[in-house]
C-alpha positions in Angstrom: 0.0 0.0 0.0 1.7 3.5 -0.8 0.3 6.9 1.0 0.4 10.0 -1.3 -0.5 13.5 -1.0 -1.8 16.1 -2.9 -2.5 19.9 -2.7 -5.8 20.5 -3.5 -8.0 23.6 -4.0 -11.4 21.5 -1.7 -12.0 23.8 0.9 -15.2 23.0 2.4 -17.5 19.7 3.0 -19.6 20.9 0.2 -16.4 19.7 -2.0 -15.9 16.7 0.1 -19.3 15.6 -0.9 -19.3 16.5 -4.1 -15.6 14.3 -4.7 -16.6 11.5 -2.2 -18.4 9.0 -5.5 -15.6 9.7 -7.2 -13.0 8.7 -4.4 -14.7 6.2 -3.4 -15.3 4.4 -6.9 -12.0 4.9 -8.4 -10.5 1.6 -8.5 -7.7 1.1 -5.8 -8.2 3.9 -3.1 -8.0 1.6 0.0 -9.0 5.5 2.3 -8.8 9.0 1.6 -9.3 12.1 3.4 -8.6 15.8 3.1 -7.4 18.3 6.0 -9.3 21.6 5.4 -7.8 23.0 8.1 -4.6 22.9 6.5 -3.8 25.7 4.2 -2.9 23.9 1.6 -6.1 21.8 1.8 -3.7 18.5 2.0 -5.7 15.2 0.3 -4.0 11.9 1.6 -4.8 9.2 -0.2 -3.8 5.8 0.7 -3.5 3.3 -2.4 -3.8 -0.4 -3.6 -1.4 -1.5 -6.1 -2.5 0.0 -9.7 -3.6 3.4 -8.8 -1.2 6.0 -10.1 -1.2 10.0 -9.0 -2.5 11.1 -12.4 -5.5 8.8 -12.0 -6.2 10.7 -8.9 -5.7 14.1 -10.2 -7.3 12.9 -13.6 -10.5 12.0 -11.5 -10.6 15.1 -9.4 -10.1 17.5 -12.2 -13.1 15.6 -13.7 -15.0 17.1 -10.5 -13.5 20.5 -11.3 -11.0 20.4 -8.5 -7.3 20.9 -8.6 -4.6 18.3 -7.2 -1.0 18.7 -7.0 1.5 15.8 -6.0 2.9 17.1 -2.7 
């Protein structure tokens, strides 16, 4: 299992629920949660094998939400 993190622009729990199907359906996110108390809005992301950090900045974006490998 590998942990990554990303800088995101979701702020709020408005844009926790409205990226939650998508984190939760993409194929190999084992958890996930973002720190919005944290400037930089911090999304940890803890993976299965498979899952690369495009496919999770691919999927976010799709949402209309930023991600940046931290």
């Amino acid at each position: 299992m590998e942990t990554l993190k990303f800088k995101t622009n979701i702020k709020c729990g408005g844009c926790i629920a409205a990226v939650t199907p998508t984190l939760n359906t993409l194929d190999g996110v084992a958890k996930w949660d973002v720190d919005t108390a944290n400037p930089d809005k911090i999304l940890t992301v803890e993976l299965n094998e498979g899952l690369t950090a495009s496919e999770v900045i691919s999927a976010l974006k799709s949402k209309g939400y930023n991600a940046e490998k931290i």
